[in-house]
C-alpha positions as CSV (number, residue, x, y, z in Angstrom):
1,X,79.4,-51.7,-29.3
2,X,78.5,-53.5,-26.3
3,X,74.6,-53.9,-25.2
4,X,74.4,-52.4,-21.8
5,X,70.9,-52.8,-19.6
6,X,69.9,-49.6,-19.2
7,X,67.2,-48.2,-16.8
8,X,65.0,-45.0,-17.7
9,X,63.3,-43.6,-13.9
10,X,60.5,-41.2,-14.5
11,X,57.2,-40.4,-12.3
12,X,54.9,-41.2,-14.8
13,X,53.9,-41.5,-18.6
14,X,50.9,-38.9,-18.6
15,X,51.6,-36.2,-20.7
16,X,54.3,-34.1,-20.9
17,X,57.0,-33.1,-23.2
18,X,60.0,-35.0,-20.8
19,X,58.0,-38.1,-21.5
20,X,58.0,-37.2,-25.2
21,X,61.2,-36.9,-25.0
22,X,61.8,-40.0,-23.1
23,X,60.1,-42.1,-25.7
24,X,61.5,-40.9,-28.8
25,X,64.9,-41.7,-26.6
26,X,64.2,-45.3,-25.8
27,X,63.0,-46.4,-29.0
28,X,66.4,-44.8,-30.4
29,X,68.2,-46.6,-27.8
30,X,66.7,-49.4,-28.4
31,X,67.3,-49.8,-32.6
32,X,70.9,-49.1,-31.4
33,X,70.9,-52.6,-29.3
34,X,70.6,-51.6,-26.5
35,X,68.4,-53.2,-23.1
36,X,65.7,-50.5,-22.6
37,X,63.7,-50.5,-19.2
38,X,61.6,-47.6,-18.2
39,X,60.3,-47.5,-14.5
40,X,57.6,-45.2,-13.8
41,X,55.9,-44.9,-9.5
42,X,53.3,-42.7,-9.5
43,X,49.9,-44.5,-9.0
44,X,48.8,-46.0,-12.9
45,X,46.8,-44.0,-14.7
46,X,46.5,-44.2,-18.8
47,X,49.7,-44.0,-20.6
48,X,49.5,-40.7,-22.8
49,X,52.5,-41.5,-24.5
50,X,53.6,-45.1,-25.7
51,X,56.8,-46.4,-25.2
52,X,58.1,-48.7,-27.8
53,X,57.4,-52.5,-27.8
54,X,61.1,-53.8,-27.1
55,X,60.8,-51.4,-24.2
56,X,60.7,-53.3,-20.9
57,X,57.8,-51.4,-18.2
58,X,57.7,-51.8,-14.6
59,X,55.7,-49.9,-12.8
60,X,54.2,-49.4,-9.0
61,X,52.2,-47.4,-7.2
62,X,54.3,-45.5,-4.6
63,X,51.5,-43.1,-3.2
64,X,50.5,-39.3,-4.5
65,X,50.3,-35.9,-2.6
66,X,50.1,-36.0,1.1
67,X,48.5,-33.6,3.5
68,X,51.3,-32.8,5.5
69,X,55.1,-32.8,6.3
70,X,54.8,-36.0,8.4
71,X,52.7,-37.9,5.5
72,X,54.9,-36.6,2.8
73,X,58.0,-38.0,4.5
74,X,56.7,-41.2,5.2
75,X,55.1,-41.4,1.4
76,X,58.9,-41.0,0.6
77,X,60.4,-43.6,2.6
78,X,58.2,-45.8,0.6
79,X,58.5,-44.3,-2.9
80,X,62.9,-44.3,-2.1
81,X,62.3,-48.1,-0.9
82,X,60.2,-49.6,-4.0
83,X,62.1,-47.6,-6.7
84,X,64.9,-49.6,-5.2
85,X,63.1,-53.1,-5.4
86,X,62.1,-51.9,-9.3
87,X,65.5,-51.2,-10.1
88,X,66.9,-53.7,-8.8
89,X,65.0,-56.2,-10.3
90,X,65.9,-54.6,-13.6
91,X,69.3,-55.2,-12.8
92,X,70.8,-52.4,-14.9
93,X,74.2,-50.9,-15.9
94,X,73.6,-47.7,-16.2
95,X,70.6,-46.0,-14.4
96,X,68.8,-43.1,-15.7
97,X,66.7,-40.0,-13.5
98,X,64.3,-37.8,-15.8
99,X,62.8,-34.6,-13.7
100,X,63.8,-33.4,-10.3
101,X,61.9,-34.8,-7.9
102,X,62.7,-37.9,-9.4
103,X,66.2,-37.2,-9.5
104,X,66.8,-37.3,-5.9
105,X,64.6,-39.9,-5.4
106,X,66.0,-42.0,-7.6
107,X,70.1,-41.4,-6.0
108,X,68.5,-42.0,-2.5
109,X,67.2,-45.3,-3.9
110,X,70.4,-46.4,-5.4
111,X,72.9,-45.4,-3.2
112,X,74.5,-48.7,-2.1
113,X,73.7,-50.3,-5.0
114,X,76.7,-49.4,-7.0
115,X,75.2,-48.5,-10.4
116,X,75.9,-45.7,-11.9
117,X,73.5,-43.1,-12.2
118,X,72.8,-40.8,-14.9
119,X,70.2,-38.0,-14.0
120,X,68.5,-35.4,-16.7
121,X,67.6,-31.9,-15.3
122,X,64.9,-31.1,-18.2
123,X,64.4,-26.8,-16.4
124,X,66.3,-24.6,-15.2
125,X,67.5,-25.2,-11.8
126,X,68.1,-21.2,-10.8
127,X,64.5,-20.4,-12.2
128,X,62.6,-23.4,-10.9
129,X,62.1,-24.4,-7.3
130,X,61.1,-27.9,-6.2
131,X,60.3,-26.8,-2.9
132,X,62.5,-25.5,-0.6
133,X,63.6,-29.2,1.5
134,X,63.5,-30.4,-2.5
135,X,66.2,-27.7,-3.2
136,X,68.5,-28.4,-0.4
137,X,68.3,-31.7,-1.2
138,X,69.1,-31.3,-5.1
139,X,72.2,-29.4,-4.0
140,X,73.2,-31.8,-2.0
141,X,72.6,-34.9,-3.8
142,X,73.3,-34.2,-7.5
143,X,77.1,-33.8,-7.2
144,X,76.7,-38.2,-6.2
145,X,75.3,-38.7,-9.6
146,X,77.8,-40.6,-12.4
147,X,77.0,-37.4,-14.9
148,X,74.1,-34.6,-14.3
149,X,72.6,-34.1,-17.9
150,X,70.8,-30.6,-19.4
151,X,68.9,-29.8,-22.4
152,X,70.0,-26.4,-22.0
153,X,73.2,-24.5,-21.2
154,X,71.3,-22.3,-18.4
155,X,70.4,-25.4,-16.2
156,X,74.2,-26.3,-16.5
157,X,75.3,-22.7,-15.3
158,X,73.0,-23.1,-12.7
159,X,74.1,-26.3,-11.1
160,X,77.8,-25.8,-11.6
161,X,77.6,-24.1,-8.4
162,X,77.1,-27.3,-7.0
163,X,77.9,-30.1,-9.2
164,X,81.6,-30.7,-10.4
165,X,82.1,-29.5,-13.9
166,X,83.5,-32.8,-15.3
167,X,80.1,-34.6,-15.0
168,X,77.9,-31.8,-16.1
169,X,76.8,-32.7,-20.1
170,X,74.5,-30.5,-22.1
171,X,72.3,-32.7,-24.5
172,X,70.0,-31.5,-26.9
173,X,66.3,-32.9,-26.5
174,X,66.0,-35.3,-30.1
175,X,63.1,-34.2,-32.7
176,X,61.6,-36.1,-35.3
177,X,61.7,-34.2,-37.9
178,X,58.1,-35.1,-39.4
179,X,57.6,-35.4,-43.2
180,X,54.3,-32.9,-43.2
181,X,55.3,-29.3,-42.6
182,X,53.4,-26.2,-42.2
183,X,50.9,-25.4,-44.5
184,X,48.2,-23.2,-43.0
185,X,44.7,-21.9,-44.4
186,X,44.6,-18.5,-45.4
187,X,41.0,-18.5,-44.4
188,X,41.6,-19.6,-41.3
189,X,44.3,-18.2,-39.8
190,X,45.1,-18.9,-35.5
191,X,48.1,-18.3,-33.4
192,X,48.9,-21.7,-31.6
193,X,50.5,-22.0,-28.2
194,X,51.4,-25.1,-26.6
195,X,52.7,-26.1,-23.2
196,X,51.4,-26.7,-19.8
197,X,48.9,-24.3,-18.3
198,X,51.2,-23.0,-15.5
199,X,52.8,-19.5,-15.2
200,X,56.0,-20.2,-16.1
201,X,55.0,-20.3,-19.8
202,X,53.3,-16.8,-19.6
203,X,49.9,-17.5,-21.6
204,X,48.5,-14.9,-19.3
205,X,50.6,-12.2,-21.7
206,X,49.9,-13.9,-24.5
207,X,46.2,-13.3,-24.1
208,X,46.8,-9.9,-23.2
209,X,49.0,-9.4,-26.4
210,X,46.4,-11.4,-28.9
211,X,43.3,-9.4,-27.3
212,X,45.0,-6.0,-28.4
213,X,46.1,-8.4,-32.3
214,X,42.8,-9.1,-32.6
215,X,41.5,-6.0,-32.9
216,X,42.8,-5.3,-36.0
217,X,43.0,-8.9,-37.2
218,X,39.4,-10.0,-36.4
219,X,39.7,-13.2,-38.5
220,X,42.0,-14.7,-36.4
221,X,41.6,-17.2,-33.3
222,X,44.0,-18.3,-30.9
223,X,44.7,-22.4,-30.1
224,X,46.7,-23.4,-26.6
225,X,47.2,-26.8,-26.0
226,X,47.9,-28.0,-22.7
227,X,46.5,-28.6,-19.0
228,X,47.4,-27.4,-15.9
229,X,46.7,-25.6,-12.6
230,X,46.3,-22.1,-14.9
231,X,43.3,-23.7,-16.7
232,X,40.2,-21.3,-14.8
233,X,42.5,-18.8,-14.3
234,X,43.3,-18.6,-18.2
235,X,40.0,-19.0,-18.5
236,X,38.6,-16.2,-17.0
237,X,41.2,-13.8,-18.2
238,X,40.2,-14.6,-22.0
239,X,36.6,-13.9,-21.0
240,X,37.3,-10.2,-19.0
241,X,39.5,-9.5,-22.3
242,X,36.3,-9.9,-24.3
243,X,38.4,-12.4,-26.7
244,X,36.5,-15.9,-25.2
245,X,35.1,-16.4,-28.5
246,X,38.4,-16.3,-30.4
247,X,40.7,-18.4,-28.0
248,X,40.0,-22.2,-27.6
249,X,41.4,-24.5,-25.0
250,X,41.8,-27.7,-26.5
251,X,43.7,-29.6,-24.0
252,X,45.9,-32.3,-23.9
253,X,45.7,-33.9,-27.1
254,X,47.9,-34.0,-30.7
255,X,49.9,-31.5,-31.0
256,X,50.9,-32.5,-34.9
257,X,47.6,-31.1,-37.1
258,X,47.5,-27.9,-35.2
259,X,51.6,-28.1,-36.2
260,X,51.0,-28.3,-39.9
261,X,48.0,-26.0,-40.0
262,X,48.4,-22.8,-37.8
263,X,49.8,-19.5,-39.1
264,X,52.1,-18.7,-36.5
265,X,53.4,-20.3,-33.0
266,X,54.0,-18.4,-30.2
267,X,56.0,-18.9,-27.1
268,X,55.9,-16.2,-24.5
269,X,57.6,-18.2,-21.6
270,X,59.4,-16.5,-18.9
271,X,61.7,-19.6,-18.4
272,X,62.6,-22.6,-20.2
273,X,64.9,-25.6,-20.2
274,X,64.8,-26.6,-23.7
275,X,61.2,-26.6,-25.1
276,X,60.1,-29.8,-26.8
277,X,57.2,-27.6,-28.2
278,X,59.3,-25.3,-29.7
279,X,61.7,-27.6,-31.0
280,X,58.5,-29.4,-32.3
281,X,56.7,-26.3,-34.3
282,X,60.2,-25.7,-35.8
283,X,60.4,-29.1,-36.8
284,X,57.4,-28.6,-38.5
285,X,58.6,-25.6,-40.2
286,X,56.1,-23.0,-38.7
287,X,56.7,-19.5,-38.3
288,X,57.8,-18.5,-34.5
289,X,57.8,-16.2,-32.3
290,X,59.5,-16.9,-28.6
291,X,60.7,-14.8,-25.7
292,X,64.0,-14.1,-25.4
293,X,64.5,-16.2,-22.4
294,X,68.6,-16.5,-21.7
295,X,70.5,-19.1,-22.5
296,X,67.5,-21.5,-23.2
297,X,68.1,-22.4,-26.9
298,X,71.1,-20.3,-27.7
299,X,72.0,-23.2,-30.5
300,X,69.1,-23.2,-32.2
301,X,67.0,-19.7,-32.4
302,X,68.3,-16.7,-34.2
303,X,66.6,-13.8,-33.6
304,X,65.2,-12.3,-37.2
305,X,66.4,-15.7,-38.9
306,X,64.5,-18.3,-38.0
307,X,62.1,-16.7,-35.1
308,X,61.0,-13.7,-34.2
309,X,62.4,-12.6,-30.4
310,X,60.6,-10.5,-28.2
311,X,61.2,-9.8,-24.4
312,X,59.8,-11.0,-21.5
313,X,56.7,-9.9,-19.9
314,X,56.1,-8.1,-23.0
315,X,52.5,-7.9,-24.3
316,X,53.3,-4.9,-26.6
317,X,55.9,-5.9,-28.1
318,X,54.3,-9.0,-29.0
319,X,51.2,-8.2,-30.5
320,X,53.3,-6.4,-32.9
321,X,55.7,-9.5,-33.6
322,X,52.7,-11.4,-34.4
323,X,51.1,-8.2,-36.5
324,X,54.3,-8.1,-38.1
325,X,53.7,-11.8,-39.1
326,X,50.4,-11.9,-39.7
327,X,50.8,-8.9,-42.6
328,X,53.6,-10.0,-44.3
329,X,53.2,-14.4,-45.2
330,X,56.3,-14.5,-47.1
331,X,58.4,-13.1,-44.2
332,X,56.3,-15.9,-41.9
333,X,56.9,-18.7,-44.4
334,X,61.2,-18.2,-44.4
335,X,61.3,-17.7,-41.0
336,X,59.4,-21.2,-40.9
337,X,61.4,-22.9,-43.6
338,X,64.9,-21.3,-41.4
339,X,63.5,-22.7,-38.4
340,X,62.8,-26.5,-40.3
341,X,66.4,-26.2,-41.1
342,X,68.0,-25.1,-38.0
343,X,66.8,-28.4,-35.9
344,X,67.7,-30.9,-38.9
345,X,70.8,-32.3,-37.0
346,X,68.5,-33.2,-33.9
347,X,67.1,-36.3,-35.2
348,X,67.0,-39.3,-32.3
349,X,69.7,-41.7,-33.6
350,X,72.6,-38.5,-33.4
351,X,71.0,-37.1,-30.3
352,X,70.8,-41.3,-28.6
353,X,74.6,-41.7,-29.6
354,X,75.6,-38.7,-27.7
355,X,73.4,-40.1,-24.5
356,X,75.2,-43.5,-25.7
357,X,78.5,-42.2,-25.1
358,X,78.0,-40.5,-21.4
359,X,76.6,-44.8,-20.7
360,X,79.3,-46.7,-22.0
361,X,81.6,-43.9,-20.0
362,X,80.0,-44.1,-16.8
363,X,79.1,-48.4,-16.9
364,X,83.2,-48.3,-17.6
C-alpha cells in the first residue's frame, strides 16, 4: 500500500464530537503508514482533544466572528488565503474538509492547486443551515470536491440534489469500543445526556419529560454533558420545572465514567448526522433511548432491540420509555448488551480502510 501525505482541515480542536472523531481517525491512519497532517485556523485556544504524536499540526490564526457583512467577507478572504499557505506547505496528496463552513472554505482555498479534495459533511445538510450565503455557497461548491463524505445516509439524500451521485460515500464515524462497560449503581441511579447545549439536540424536552419521571422516581438525577448557547436557557427551564436540584450541568469534560456508571442514556435530538455520543454510550453498552430521527443511524439502532425509540418532540412518550426502563433492569441491561454488540464492527482500523480507499481513489 502506498504512503500518501494526507491533510486533515478542521476549524479547531476544542471540543466536539467531529474532533473526536477526527482524532481516533488520524491515529488509525497513521498506524496504517500513512503521512498525517491536521490543520486547524481558528485563533489557538487549548486543545480539548489530542491528536496523536506522529500527527503533523499546523495551525494559524485566521480571525473569529465579525460584526458585519463587510468584516465577515474580508475575515474570509484572509482565512481562504492562509489555509492555502498551510496547505500548501503541507504539500499533500489528498486533502481532507471536516464541518461545513470549513468545507467551502477549504475548496475556495485549493482550487488551483490541483489536489484532490475530500470533504466530510458530519449533519444533515436539509435540517442544518449554515447561513443562508453559507448554503448557496455549499450548493454550489460541493459538487468541485474529489468525493463528498456522510456519516449518515440522510445527509447523502440531502446533497444528491446537488452533488453527483458517483462521489457521494456514506462512512460510518469509528468507535473505540472501550474495555469497561456499563455498570451502574443501583443506589444511584441518573439519566445521562450528552451533546452540545443547542436546540437541535432537544434537552429542552428532555427536561420536560424527566420533571414529570421524577415524580414517581424521586431517587433519580439527571447528568447532561456539554456547552453551548442553550446553557441559561437550560438553565432556567430546569429551575421553573422545580427539578434544579436533580439535573446537573457538568460541562465539557469526560464523557467515559458517566458512560460506565449511569442507568440509562437518552437522546431526544430532533436532528442528527450520525451521533458520536450515541455511538459512544452503545459502545459502552448502556441502555438507550433515542428519537426516532430519520435516516440518522438506520444501520445501527433497532427499535425494541438494542434502544428504545420514541418520537420527536415527544415529552410523554418519553418519560414513559425511561419509566419503562427505570422499572424493569433486566430489560435495560439486554438492550445495553444489544446495543455493545451492534457497533462492534465500527472499530477505527475497518472504519480508516474504508476512508483509505476513497484516498488512494481520488490521489489516482
Amino acid at each position: 500500500m502506498p504512503t500518501l501525505r494526507l491533510t486533515f482541515v478542521i476549524e479547531s480542536l476544542g471540543g466536539g464530537g467531529a474532533q473526536r472523531v477526527l482524532a481516533l481517525l488520524t491515529t488509525a491512519l497513521a498506524d496504517l503508514g500513512q503521512e498525517v497532517c491536521v490543520v486547524t485556523y481558528a485563533e489557538r485556544g487549548a486543545d480539548r482533544v489530542t491528536l496523536d504524536p506522529r500527527v503533523m499540526r499546523r495551525a494559524a490564526d485566521l480571525g473569529g466572528e465579525s460584526g458585519n457583512v463587510f468584516g465577515a467577507i474580508s475575515m474570509n478572504i484572509r482565512r481562504i488565503s492562509g489555509l492555502r499557505d498551510l496547505i500548501r506547505e503541507s504539500r499533500p496528496d489528498v486533502v481532507i474538509a471536516f464541518v461545513g463552513t470549513t468545507n467551502i472554505l477549504t475548496l475556495l482555498a485549493c482550487s488551483g492547486l490541483r489536489v484532490p479534495v475530500v470533504i466530510s459533511e458530519r449533519n444533515d445538510p436539509a435540517r442544518q443551515s449554515l447561513g443562508r450565503a453559507w448554503d448557496v455557497l455549499r450548493r454550489l461548491l460541493y459538487r468541485r470536491a474529489a468525493v463528498v463524505t456522510a456519516n449518515a445516509t440522510a445527509a447523502v439524500t440531502a446533497m444528491a440534489h446537488y452533488v453527483p451521485a458517483s462521489k457521494l460515500s456514506v462512512i460510518p464515524n469509528p468507535l473505540a469500543v472501550p474495555v469497561e462497560i456499563n455498570a451502574p449503581d443501583a443506589g444511584d441511579p441518573y439519566v445521562l445526556a450528552v451533546g452540545r447545549l443547542h436546540p437541535q439536540k432537544g434537552f429542552d424536552v428532555l427536561l420536560e419529560a424527566f420533571a414529570v419521571f421524577v415524580r414517581s422516581h424521586p431517587e433519580w438525577r439527571m447528568v447532561l454533558l456539554g456547552e453551548g448557547p442553550e446553557r441559561d436557557r437550560l438553565t432556567v427551564l430546569a429551575d421553573e420545572l422545580g427539578i434544579a436540584e436533580r439535573v446537573s450541568f457538568a460541562g465539557f469534560v469526560d464523557p467515559t465514567p458517566f458512560y460506565r456508571g449511569c442507568s440509562m442514556f437518552v437522546q431526544p435530538s430532533r436532528f442528527e448526522g450520525s451521533s458520536n455520543a450515541l455511538l459512544e454510550a452503545m459502545g459502552h453498552a448502556c441502555p438507550i433511548i433515542v428519537t426516532g430521527v430519520p435516516d440518522a443511524m438506520p444501520d445501527f439502532v433497532s427499535a425494541g432491540e438494542n434502544a428504545r425509540v420514541v418520537p420527536t418532540e415527544d415529552a410523554p412518550a418519553l418519560t414513559s420509555a425511561m419509566g419503562a426502563l427505570a422499572t424493569n433492569p433486566a430489560v435495560a441491561q439486554e438492550l445495553g448488551a444489544s446495543a455493545h454488540q451492534a457497533v462492534a464492527k465500527l472499530s477505527p482500523d475497518r472504519i480508516a480502510g474504508m476512508w483509505l480507499d476513497i484516498f488512494n481513489g481520488v490521489a489516482r
